[in-house]
PDB file of the backbone (N, CA, C, O) and the ligand in Angstrom, with CONECT records:
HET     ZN  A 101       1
ATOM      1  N   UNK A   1      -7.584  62.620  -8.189  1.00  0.00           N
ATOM      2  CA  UNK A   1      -8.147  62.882  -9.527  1.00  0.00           C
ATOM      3  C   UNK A   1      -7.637  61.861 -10.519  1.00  0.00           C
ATOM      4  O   UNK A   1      -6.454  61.524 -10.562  1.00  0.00           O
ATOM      5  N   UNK A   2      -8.435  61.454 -11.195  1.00  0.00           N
ATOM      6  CA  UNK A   2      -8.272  60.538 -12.725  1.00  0.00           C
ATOM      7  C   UNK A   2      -7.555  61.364 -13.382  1.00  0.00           C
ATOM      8  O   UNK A   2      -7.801  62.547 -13.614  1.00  0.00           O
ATOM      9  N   UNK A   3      -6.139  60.387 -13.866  1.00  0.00           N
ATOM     10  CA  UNK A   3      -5.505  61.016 -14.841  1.00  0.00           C
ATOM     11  C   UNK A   3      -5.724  60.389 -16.101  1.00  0.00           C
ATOM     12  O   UNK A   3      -6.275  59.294 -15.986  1.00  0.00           O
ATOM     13  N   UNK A   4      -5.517  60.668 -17.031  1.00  0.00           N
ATOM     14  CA  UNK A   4      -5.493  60.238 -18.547  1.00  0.00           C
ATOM     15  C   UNK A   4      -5.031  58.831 -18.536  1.00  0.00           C
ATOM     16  O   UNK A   4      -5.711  58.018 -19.162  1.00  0.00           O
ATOM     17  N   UNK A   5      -3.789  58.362 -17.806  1.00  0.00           N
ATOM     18  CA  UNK A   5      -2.967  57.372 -18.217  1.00  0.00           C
ATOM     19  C   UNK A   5      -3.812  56.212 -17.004  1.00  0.00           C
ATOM     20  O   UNK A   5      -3.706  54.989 -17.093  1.00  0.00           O
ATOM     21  N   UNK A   6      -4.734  57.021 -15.779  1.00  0.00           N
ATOM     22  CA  UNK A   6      -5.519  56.057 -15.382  1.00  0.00           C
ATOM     23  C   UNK A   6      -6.587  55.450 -16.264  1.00  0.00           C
ATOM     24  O   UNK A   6      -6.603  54.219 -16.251  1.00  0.00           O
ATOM     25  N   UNK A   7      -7.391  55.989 -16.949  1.00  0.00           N
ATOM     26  CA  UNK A   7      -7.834  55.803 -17.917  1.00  0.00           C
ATOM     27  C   UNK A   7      -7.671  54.905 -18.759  1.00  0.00           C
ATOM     28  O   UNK A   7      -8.390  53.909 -18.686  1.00  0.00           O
ATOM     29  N   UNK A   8      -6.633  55.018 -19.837  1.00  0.00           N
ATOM     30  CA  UNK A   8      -5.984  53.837 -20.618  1.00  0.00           C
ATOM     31  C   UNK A   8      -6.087  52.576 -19.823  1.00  0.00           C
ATOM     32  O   UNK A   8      -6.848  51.647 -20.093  1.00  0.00           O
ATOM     33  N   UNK A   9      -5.070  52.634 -18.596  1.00  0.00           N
ATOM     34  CA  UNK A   9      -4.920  51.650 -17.606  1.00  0.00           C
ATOM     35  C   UNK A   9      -5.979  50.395 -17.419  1.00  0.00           C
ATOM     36  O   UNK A   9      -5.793  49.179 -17.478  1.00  0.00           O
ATOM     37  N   UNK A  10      -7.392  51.330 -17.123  1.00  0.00           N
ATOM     38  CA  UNK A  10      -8.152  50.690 -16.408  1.00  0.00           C
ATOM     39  C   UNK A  10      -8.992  50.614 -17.499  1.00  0.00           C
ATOM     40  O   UNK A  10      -9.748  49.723 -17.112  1.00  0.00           O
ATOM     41  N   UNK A  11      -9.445  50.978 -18.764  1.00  0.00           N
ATOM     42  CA  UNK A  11     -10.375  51.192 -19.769  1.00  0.00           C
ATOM     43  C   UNK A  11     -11.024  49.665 -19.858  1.00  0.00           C
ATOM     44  O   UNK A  11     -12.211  49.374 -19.709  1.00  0.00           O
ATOM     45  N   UNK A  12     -10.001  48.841 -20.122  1.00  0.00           N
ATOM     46  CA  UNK A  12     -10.493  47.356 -19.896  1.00  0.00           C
ATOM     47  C   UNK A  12     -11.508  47.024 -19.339  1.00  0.00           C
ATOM     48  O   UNK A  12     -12.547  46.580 -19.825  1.00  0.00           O
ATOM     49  N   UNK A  13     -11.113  47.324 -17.813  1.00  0.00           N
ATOM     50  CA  UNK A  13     -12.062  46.917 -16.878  1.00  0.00           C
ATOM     51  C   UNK A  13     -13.302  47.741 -16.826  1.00  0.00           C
ATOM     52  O   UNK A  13     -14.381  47.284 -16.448  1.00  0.00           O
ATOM     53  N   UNK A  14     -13.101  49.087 -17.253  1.00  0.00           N
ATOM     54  CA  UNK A  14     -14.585  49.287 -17.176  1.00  0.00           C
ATOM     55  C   UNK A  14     -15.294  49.012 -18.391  1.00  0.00           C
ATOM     56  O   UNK A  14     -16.398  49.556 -18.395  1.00  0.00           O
ATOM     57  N   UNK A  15     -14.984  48.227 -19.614  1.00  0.00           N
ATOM     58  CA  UNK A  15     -15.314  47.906 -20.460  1.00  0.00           C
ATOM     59  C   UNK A  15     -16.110  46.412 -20.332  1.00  0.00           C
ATOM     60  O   UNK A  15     -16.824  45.873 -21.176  1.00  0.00           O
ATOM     61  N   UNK A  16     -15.721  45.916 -18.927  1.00  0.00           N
ATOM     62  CA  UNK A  16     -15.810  44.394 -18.469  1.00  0.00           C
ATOM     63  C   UNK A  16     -16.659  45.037 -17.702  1.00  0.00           C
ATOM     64  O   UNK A  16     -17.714  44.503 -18.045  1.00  0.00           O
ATOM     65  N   UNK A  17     -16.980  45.947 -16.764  1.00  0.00           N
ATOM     66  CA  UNK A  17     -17.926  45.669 -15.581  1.00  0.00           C
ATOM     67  C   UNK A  17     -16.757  45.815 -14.227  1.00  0.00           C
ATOM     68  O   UNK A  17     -16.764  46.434 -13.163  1.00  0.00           O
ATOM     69  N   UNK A  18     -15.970  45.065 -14.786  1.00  0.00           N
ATOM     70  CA  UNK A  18     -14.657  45.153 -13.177  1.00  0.00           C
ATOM     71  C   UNK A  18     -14.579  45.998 -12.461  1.00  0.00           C
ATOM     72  O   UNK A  18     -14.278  45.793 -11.285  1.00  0.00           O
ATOM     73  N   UNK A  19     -14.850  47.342 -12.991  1.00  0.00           N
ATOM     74  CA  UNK A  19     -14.143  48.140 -12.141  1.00  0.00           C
ATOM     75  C   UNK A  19     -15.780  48.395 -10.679  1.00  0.00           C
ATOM     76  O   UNK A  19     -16.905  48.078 -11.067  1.00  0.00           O
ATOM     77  N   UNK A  20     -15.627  48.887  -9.358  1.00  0.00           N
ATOM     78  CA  UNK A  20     -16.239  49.236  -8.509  1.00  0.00           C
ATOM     79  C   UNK A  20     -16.922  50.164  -8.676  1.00  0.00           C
ATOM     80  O   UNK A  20     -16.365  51.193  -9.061  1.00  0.00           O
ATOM     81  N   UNK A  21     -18.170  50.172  -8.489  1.00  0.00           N
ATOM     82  CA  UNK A  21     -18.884  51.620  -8.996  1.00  0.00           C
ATOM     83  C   UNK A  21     -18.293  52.888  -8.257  1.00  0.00           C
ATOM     84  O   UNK A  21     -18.919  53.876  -8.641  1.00  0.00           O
ATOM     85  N   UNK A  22     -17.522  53.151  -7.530  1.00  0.00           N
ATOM     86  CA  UNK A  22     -16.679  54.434  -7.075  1.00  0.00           C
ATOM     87  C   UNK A  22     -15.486  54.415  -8.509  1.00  0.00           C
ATOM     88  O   UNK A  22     -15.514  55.138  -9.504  1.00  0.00           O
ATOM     89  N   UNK A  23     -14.804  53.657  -8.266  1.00  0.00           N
ATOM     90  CA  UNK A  23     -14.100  54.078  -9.316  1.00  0.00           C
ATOM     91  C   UNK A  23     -14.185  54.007 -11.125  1.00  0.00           C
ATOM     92  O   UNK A  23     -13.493  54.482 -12.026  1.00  0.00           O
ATOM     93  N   UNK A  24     -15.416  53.152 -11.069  1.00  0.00           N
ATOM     94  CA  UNK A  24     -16.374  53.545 -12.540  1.00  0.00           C
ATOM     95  C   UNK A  24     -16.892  55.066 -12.662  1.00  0.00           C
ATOM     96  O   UNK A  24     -16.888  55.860 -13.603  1.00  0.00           O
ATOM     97  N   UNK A  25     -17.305  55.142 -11.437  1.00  0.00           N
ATOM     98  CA  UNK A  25     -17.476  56.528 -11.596  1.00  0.00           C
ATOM     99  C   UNK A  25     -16.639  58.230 -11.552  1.00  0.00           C
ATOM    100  O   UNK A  25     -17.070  59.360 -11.786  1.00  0.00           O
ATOM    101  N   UNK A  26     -15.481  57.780 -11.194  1.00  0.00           N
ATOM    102  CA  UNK A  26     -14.083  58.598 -11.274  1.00  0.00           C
ATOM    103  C   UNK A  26     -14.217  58.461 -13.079  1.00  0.00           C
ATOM    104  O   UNK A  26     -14.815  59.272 -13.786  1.00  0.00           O
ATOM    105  N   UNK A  27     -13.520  57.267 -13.547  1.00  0.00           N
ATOM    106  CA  UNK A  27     -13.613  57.417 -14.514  1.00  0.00           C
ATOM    107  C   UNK A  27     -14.492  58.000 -15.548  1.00  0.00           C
ATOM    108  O   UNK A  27     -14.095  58.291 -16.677  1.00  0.00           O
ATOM    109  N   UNK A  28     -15.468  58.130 -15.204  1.00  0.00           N
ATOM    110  CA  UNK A  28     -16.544  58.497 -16.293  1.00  0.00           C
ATOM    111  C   UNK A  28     -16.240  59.790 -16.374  1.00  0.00           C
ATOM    112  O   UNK A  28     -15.857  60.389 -17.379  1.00  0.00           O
ATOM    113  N   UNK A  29     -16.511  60.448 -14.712  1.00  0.00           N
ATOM    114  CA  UNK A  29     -16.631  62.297 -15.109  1.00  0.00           C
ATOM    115  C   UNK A  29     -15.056  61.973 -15.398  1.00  0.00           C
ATOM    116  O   UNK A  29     -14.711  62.574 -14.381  1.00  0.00           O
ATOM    117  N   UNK A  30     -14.076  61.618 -15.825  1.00  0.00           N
ATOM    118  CA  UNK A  30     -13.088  62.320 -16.286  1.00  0.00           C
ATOM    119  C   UNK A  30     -13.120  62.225 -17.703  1.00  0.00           C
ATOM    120  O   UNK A  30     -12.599  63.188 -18.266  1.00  0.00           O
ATOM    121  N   UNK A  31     -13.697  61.124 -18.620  1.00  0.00           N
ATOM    122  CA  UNK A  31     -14.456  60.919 -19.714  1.00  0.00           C
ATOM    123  C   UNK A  31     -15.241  62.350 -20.126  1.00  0.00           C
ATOM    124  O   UNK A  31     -15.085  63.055 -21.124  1.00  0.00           O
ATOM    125  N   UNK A  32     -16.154  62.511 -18.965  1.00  0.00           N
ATOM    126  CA  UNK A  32     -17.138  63.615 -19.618  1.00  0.00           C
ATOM    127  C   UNK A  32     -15.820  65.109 -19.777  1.00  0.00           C
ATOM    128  O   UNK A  32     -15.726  66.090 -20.515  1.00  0.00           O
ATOM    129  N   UNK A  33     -15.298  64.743 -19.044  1.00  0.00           N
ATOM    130  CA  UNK A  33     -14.450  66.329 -19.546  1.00  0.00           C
ATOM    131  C   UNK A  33     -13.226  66.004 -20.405  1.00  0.00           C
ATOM    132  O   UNK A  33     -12.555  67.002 -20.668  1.00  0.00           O
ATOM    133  N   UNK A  34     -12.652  64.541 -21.041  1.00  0.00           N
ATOM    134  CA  UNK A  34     -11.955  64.631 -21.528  1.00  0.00           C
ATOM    135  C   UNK A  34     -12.034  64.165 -22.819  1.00  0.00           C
ATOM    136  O   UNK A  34     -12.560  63.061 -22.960  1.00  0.00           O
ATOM    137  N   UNK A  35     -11.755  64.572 -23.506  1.00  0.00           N
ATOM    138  CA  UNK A  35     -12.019  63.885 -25.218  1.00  0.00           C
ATOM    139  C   UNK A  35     -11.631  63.031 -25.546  1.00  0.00           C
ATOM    140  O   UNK A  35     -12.319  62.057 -25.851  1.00  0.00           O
ATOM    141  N   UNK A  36     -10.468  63.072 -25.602  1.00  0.00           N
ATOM    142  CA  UNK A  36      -9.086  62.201 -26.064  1.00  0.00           C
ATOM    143  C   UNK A  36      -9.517  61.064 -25.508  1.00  0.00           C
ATOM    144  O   UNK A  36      -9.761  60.035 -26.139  1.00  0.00           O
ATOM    145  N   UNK A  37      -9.648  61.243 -24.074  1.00  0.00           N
ATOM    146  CA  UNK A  37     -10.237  59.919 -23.782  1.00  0.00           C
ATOM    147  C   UNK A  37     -11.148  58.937 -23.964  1.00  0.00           C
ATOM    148  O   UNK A  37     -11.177  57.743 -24.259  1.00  0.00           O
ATOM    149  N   UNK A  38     -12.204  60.206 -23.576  1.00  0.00           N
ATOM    150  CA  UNK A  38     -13.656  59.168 -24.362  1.00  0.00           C
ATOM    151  C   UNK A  38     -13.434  58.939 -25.723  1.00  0.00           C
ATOM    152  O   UNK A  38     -14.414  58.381 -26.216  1.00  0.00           O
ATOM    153  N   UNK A  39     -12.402  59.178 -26.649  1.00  0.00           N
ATOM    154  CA  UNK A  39     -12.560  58.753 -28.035  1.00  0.00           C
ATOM    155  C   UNK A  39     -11.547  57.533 -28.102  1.00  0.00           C
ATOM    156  O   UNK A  39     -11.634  56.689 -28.994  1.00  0.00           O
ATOM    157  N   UNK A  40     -10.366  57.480 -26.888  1.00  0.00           N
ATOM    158  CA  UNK A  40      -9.949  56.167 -26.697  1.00  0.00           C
ATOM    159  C   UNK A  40     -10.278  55.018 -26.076  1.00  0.00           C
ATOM    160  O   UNK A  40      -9.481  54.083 -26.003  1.00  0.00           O
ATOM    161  N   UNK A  41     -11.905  54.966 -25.394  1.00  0.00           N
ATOM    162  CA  UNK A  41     -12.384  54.768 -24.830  1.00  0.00           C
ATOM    163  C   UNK A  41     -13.529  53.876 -25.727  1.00  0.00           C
ATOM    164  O   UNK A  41     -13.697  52.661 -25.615  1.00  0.00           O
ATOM    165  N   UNK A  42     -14.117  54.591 -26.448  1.00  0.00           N
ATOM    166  CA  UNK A  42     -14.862  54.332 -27.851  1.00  0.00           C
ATOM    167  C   UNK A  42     -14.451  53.725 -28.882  1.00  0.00           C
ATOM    168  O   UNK A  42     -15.181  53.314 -29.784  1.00  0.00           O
ATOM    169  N   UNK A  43     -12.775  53.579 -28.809  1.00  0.00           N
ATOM    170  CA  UNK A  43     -12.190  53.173 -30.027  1.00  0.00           C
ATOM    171  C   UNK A  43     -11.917  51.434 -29.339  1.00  0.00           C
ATOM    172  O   UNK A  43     -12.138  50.373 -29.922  1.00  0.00           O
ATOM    173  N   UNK A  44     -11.452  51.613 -28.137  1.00  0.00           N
ATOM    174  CA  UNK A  44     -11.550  50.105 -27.621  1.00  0.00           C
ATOM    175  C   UNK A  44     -12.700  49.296 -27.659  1.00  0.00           C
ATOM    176  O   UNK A  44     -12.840  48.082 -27.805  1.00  0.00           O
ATOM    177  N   UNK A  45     -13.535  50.271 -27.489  1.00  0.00           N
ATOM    178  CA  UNK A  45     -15.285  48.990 -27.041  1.00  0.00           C
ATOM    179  C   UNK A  45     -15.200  48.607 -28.361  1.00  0.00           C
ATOM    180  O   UNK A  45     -15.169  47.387 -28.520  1.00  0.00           O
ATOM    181  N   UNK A  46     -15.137  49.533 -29.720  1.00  0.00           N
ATOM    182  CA  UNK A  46     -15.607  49.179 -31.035  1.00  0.00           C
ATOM    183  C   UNK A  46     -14.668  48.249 -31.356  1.00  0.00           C
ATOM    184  O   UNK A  46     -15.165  47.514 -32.209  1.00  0.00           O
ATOM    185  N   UNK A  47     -13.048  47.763 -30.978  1.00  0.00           N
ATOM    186  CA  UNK A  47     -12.340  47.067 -31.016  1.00  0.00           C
ATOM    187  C   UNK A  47     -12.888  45.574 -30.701  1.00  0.00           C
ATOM    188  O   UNK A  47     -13.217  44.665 -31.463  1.00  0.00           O
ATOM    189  N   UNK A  48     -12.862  45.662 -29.377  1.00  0.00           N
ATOM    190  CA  UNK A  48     -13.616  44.609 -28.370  1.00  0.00           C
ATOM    191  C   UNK A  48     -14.957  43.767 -29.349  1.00  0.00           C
ATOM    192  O   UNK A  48     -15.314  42.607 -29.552  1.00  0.00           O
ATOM    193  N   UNK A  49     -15.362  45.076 -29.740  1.00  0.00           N
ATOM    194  CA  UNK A  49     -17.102  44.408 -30.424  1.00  0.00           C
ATOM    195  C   UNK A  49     -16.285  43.530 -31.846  1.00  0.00           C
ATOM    196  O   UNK A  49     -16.293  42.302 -31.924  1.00  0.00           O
ATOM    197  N   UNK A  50     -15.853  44.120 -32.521  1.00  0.00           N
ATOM    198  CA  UNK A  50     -15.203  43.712 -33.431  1.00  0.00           C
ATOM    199  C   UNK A  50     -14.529  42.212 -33.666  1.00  0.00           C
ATOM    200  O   UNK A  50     -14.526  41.310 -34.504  1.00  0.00           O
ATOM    201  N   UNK A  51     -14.038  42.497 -32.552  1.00  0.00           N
ATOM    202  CA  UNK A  51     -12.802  40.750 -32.236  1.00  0.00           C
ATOM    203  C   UNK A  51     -14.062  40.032 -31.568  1.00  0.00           C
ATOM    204  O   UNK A  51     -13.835  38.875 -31.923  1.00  0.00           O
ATOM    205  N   UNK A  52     -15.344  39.968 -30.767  1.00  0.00           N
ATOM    206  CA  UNK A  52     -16.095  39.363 -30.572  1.00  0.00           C
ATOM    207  C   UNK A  52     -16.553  39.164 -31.827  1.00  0.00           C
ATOM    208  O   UNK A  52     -16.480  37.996 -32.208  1.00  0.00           O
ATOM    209  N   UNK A  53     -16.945  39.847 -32.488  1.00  0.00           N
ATOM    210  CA  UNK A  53     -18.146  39.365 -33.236  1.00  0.00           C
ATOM    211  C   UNK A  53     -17.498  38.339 -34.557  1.00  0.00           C
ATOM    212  O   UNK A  53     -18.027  37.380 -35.119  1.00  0.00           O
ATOM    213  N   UNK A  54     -16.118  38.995 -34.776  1.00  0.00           N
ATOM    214  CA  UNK A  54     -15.694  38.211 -35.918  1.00  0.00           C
ATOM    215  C   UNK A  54     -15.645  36.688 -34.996  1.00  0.00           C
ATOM    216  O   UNK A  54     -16.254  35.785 -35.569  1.00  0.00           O
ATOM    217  N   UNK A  55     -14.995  36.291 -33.640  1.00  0.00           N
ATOM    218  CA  UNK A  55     -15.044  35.392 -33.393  1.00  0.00           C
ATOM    219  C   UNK A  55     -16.238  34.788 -33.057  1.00  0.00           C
ATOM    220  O   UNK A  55     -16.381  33.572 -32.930  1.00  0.00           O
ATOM    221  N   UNK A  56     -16.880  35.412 -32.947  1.00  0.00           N
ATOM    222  CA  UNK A  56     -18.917  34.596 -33.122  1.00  0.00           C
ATOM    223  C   UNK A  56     -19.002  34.122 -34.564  1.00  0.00           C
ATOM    224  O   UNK A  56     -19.340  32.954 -34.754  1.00  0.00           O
ATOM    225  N   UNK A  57     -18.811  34.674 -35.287  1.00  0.00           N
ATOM    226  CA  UNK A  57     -18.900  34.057 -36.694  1.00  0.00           C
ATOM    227  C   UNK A  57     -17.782  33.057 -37.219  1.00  0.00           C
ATOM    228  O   UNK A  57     -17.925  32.372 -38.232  1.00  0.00           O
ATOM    229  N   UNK A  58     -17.252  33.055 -36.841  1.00  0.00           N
ATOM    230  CA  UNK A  58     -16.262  31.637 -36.909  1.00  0.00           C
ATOM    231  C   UNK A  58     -16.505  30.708 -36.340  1.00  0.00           C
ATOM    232  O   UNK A  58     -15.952  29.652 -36.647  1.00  0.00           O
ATOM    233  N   UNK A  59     -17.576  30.788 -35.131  1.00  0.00           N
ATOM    234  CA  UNK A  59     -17.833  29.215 -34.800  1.00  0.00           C
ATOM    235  C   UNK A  59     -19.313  29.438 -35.635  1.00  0.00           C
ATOM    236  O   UNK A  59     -19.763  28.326 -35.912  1.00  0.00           O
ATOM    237  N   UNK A  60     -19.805  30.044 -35.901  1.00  0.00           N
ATOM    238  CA  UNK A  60     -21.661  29.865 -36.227  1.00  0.00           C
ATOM    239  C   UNK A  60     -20.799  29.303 -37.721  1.00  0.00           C
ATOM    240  O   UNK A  60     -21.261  28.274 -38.213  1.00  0.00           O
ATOM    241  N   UNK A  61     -19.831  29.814 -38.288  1.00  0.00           N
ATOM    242  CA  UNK A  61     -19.444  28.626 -39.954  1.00  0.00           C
ATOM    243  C   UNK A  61     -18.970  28.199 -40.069  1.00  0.00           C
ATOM    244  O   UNK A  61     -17.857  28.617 -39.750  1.00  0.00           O
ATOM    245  N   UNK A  62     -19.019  26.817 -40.649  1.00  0.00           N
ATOM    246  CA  UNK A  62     -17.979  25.730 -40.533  1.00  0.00           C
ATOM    247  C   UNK A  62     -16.994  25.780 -41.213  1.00  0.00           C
ATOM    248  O   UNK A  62     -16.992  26.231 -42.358  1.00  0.00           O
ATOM    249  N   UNK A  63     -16.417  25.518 -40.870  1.00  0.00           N
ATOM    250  CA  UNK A  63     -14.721  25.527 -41.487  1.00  0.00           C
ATOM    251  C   UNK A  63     -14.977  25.066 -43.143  1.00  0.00           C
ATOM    252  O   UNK A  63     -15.865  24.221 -43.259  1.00  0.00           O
ATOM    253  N   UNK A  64     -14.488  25.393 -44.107  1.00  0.00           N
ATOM    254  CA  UNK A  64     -14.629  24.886 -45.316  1.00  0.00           C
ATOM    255  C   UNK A  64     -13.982  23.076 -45.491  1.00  0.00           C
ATOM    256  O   UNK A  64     -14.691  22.370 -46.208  1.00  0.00           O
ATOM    257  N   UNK A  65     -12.855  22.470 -44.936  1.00  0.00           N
ATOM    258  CA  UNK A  65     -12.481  21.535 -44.728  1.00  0.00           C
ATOM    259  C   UNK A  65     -13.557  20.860 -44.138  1.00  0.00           C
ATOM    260  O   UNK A  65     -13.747  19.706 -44.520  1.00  0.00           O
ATOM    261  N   UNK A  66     -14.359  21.367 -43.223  1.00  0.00           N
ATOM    262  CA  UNK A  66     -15.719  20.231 -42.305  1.00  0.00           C
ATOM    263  C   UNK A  66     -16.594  20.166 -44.022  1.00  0.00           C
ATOM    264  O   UNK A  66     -16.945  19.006 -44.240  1.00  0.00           O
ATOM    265  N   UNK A  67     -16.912  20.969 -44.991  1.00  0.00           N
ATOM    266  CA  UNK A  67     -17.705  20.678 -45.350  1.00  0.00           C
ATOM    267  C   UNK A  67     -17.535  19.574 -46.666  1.00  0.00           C
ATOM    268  O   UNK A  67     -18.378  18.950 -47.310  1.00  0.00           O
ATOM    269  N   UNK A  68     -15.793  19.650 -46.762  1.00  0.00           N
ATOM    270  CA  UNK A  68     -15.521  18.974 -48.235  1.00  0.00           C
ATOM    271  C   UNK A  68     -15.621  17.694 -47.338  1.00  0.00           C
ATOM    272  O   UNK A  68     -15.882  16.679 -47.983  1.00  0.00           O
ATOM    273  N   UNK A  69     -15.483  17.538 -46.110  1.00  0.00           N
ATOM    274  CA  UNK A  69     -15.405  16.312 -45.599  1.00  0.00           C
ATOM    275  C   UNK A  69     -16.927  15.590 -45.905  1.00  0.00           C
ATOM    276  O   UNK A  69     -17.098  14.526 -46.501  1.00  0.00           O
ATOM    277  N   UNK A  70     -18.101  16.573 -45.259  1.00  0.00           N
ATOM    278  CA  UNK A  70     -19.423  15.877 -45.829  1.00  0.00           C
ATOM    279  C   UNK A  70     -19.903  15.513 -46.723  1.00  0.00           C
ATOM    280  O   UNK A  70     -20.872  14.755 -46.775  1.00  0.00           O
ATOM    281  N   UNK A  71     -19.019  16.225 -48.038  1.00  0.00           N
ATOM    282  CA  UNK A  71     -19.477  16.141 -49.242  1.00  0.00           C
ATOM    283  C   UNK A  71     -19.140  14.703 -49.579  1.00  0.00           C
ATOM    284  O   UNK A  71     -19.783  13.846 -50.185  1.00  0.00           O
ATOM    285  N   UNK A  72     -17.582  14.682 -48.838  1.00  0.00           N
ATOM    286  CA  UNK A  72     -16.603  13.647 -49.706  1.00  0.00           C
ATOM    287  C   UNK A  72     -17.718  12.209 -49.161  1.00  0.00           C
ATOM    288  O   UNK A  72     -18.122  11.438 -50.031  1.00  0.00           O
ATOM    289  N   UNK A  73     -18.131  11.986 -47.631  1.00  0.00           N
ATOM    290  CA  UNK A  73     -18.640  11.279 -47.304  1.00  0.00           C
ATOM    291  C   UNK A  73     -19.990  10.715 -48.113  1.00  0.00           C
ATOM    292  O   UNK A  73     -20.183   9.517 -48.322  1.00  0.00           O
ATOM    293  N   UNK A  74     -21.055  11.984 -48.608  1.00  0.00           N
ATOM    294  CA  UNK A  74     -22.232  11.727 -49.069  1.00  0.00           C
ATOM    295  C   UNK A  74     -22.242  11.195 -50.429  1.00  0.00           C
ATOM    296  O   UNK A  74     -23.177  10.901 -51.174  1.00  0.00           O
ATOM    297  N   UNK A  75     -20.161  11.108 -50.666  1.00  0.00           N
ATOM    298  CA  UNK A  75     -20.782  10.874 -52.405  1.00  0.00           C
ATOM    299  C   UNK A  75     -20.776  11.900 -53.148  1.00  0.00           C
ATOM    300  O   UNK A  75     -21.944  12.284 -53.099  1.00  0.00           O
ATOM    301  N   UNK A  76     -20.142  12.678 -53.889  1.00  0.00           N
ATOM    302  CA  UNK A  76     -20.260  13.084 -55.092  1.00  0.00           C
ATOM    303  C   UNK A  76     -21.598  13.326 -56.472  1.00  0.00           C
ATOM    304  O   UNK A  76     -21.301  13.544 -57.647  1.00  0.00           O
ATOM    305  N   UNK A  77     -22.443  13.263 -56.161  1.00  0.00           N
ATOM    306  CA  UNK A  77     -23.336  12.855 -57.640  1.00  0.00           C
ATOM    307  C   UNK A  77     -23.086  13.416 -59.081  1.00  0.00           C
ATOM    308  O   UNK A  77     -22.878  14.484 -59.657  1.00  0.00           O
ATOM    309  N   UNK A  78     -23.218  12.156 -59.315  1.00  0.00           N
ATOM    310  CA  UNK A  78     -22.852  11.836 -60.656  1.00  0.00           C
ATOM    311  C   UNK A  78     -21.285  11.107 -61.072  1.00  0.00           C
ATOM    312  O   UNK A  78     -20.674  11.251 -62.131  1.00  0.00           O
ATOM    313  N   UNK A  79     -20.838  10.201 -59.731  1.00  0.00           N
ATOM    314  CA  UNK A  79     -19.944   9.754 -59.879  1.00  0.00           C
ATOM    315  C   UNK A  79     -20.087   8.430 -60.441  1.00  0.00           C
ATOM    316  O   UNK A  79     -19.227   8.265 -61.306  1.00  0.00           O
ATOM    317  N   UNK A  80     -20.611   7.725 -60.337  1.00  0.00           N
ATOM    318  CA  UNK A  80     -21.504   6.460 -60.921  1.00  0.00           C
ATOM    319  C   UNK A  80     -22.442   6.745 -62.028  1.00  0.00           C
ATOM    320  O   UNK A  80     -23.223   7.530 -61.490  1.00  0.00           O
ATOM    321  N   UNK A  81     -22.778   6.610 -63.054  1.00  0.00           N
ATOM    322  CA  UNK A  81     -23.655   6.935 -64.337  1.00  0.00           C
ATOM    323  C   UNK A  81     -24.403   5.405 -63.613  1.00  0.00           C
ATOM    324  O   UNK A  81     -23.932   4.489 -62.938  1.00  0.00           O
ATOM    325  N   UNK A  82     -26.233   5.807 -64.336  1.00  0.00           N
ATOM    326  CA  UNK A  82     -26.603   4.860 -63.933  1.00  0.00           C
ATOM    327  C   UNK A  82     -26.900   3.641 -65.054  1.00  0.00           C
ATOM    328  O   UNK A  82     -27.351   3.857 -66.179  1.00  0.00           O
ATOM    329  N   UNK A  83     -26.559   2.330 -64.523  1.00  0.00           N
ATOM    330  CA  UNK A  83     -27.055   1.477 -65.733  1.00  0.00           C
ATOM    331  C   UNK A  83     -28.268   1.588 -66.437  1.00  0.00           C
ATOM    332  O   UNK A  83     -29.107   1.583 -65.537  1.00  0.00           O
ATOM    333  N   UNK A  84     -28.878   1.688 -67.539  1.00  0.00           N
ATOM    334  CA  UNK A  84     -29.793   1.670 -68.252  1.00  0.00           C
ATOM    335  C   UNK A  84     -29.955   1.267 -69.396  1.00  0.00           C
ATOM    336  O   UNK A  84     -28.865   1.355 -69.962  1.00  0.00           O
ATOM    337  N   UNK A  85     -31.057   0.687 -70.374  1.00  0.00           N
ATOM    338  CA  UNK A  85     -31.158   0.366 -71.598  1.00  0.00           C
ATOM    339  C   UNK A  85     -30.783   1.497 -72.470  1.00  0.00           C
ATOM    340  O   UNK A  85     -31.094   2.688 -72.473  1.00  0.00           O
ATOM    341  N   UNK A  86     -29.816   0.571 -73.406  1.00  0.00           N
ATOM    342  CA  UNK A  86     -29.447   1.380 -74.815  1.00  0.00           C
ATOM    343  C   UNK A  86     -30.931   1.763 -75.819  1.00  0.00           C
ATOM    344  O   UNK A  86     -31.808   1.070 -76.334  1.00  0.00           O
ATOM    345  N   UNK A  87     -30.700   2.938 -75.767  1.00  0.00           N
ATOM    346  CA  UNK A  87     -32.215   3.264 -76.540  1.00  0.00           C
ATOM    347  C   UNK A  87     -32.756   2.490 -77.489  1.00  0.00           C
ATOM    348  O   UNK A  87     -33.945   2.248 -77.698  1.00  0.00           O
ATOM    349  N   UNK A  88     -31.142   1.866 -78.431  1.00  0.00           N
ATOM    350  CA  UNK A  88     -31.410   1.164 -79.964  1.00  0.00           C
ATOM    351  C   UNK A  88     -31.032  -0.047 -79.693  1.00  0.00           C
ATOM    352  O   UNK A  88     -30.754  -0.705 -80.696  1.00  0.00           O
ATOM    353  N   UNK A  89     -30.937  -0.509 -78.823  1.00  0.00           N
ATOM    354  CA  UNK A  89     -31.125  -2.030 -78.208  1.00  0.00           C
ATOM    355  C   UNK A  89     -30.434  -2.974 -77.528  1.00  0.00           C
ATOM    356  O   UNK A  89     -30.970  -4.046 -77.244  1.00  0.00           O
TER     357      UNK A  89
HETATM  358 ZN    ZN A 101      -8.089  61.986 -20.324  1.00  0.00          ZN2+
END
């Protein structure tokens, strides 16, 4: 029988796919009858999703340093005024 502390143990892996469908499936019915678990169980995936997703969004935006770099490259505007005729002559 699945104990609680198997659970914790292995939560990872069935969070990955790892575990063997025999013992994915130990785990589960002990899930369906245990609370505590399935709510520690639930609290990891939402963890997991969490630290993925913030790290998906750190590469989809560029670092603020990449962008002062493009700026610095393209020039500034309005760093140069442009030569032109004096209105009054
Ligand atoms: Zn349990």
């Amino acid at each position: 029988m699945v104990s609680c502390k198997d659970v914790s143990d292995r939560a990872d892996a069935l969070l990955d796919g790892e575990l063997g469908p025999w013992d994915a499936l130990k785990l589960r019915l002990h899930l369906a009858i245990c609370e505590g678990c399935r709510r520690f169980v639930k609290q990891l995936r939402q963890t997991r999703d969490l630290i993925r997703h913030s790290a998906r969004t750190e590469a989809e935006d560029p670092p603020e340093a990449m962008i002062d770099q493009l700026f610095a490259r393209a020039g500034a505007p309005g760093d140069d005024p442009l030569p032109g005729p004096r209105p009054d002559g």
